[in-house]
N, C-alpha and C positions, 0 to 999 in steps of 0.2 A: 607087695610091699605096702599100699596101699591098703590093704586090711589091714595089716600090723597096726597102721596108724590111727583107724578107724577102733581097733580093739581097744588100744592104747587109752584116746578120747574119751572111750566108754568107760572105761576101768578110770579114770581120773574124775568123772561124772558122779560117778557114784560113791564116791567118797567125800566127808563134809566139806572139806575145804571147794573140792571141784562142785560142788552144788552153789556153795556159797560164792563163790566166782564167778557160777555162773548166772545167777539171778545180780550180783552186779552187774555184772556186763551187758546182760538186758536190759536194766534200768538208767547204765548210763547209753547207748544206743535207743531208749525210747528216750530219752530227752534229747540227745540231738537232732533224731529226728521230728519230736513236737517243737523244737527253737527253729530248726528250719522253715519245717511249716508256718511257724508265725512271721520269719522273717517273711516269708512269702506272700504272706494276705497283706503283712503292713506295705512292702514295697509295691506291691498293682494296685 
């Protein structure tokens, strides 16, 4: 079952939308994690 869902992923990937989903989703996950980061050097 587990590969089904793995195929699935892949076959959604490669399609434009699932690209373009997926470079947002990275870009909002590196911002949260550079806001963290900052909150972290300003707080210590």
């Amino acid at each position: 079952m587990l590969f089904g869902y793995l195929r699935t992923l892949r076959n959604y990937l490669k399609t434009p939308k699932g690209r373009h989903d997926t470079f947002d989703y990275l870009k909002a996950l590196m911002l949260v994690v550079l806001t963290t980061l900052i909150l972290v050097v300003i707080l210590k």
